[in-house]
N, C-alpha and C positions, 0 to 999 in steps of 0.2 A: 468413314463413319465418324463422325461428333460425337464427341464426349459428352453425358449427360450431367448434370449438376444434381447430386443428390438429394433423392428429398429430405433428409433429415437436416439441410442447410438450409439459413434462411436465404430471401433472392433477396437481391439488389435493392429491389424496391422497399423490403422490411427494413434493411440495415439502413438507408437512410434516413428514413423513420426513426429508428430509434436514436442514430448520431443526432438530429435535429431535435427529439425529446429530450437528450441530452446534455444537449447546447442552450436548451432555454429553461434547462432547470436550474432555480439558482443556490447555493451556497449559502451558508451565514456570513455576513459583513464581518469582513476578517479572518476568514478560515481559510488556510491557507491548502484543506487538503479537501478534495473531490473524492476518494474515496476513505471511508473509514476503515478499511482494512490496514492502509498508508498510513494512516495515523498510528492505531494502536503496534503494529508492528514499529513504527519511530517511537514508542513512548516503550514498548520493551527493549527496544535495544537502550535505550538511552538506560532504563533502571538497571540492565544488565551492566552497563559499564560503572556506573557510579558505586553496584555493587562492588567488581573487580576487583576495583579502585581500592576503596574501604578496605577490604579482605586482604587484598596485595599489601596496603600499608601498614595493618594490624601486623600480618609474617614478616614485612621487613623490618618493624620494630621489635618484636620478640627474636629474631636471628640477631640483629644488630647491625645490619646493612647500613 
């Protein structure tokens, strides 16, 4: 007996659909990221560090490292 493909997946034939909707959406000239999730997730880490940074440098001036 075959295994059925459940209905709450999409078939074959949706998912290339949407890959090829995909593929011919385009971007801003020079944006290097495809999803905006990628983005704001790189611009918090990025503020996270610089915070760090600062904070780390502040304690090791005040200890006197």
């Amino acid at each position: 007996m075959p295994l059925r493909r459940p209905s709450f997946l999409p078939s074959l034939d949706e998912l290339e659909d949407q890959a090829l909707k995909n593929s011919t959406r385009r971007t801003r000239p020079g944006s290097q990221f495809d999803h905006p999730v990628a983005k704001n997730l790189l611009i918090v880490g990025l503020v996270l560090t610089v915070v760090a940074h600062i904070v780390g440098g502040i304690l090791f001036a005040i200890i006197g490292f």
